[in-house]
C-alpha positions as a Python dict, from the first residue, in 0.01 Angstrom:
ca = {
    (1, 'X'): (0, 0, 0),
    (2, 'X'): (-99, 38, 378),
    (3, 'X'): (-315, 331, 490),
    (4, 'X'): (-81, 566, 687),
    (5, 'X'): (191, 487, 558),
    (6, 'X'): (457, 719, 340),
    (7, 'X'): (598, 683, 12),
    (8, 'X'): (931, 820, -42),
    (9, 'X'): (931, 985, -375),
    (10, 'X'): (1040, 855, -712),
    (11, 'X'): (987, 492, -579),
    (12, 'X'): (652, 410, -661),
    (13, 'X'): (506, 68, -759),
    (14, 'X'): (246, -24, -995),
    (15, 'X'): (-67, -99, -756),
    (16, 'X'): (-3, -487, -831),
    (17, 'X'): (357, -534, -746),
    (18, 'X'): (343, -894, -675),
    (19, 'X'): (133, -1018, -982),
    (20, 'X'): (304, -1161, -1285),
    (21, 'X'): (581, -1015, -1346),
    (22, 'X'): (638, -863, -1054),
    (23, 'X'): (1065, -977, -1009),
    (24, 'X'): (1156, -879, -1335),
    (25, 'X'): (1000, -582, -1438),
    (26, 'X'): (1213, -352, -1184),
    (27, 'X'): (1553, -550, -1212),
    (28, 'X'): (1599, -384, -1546),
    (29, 'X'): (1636, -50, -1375),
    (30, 'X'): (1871, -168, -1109),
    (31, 'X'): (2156, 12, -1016),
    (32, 'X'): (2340, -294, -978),
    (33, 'X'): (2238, -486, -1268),
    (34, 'X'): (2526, -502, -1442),
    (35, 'X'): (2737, -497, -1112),
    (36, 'X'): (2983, -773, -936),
    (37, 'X'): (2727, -1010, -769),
    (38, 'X'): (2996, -1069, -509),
    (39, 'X'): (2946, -740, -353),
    (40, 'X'): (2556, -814, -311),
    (41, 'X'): (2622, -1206, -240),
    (42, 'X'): (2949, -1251, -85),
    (43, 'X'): (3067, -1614, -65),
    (44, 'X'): (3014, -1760, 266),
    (45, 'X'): (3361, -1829, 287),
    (46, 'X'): (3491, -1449, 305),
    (47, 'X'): (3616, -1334, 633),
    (48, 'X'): (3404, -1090, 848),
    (49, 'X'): (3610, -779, 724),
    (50, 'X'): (3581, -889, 326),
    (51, 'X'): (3221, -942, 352),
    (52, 'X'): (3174, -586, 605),
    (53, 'X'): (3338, -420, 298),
    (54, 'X'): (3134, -557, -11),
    (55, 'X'): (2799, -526, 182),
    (56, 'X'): (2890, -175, 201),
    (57, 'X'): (3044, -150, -136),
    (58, 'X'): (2671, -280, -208),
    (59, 'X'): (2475, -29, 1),
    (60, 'X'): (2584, 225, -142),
    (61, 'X'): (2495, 147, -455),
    (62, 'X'): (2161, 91, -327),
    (63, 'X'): (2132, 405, -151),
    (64, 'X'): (2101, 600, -495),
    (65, 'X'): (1912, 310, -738),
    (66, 'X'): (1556, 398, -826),
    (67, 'X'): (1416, 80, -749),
    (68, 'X'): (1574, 18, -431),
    (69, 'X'): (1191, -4, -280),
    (70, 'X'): (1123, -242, -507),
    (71, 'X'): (1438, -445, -473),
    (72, 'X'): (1376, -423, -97),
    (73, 'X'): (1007, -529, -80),
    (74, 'X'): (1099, -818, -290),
    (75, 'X'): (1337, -926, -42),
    (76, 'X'): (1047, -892, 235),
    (77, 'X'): (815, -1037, 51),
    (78, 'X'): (981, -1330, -20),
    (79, 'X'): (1146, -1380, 280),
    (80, 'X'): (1575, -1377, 71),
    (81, 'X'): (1758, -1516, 347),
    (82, 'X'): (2081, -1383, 201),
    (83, 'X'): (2252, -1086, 24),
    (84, 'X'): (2198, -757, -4),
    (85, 'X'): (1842, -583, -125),
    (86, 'X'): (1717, -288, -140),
    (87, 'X'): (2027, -173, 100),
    (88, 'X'): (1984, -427, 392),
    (89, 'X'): (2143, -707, 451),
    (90, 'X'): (1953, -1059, 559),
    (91, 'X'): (2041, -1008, 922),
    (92, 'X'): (1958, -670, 924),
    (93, 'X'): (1575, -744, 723),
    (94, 'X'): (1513, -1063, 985),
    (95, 'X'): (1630, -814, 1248),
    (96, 'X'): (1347, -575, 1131),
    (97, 'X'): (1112, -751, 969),
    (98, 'X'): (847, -972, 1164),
    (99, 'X'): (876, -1342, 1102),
    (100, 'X'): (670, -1503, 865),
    (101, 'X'): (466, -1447, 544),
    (102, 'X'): (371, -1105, 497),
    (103, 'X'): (110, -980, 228),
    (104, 'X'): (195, -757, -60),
    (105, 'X'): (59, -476, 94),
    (106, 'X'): (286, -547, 450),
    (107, 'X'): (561, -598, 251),
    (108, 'X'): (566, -247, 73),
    (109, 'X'): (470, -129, 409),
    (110, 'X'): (784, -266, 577),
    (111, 'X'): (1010, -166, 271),
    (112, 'X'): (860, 193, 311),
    (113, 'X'): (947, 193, 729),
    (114, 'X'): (1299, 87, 655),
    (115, 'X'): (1357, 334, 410),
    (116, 'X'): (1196, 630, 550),
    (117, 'X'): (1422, 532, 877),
    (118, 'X'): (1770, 524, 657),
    (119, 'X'): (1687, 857, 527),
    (120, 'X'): (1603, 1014, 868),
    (121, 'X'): (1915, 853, 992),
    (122, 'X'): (2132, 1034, 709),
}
């Protein structure tokens, strides 16, 4: 994790996140694990007001899982070009999150920005 930089509590990683393992181990403690993938991934084909109300059908559930920094970084880290993670959509993590390959370490950074930034906007 980056110098500086705060952790929100009760979302800590191991200090490896990104080693072997690294996208299953947290997926089992999802809150939307056993959820409708359609609200996370909405078909392309919905219409703007469908897909506005599953992505935040799917935020919300995000906004109370335990590994939502996880989730989130994972997203950042590998650069998911669609759904929901962690409680952003793609647009709004490319809006946020500078182009190209981050490192572990920027990626947990970033995840720990957006979500400090959703709670202070709450």
């Amino acid at each position: 994790m980056s110098a500086g930089v705060p952790v929100l509590p009760g979302r800590d990683l191991p200090p490896q996140p990104f080693g072997e393992g690294w996208p299953v181990y947290w997926r089992q403690d999802a809150a939307c694990r056993d959820g409708d993938p359609d609200a996370f991934f909405p078909p392309d084909g919905r219409n703007t007001k469908a897909r506005a109300a599953a992505e935040t059908r799917a935020r919300k559930i995000c906004s109370d899982c335990p590994v939502q920094r996880a989730c989130l970084a994972t997203a950042i880290f590998r650069q998911e070009e669609h759904g929901v993670w962690g409680g952003l959509t793609s647009d709004q993590r490319s809006a946020l999150v500078p182009r190209g390959r981050l490192s572990a370490d920027d990626a947990l950074a970033a995840a720990d920005r957006l979500l400090l930034s959703i709670a202070v906007a709450s």
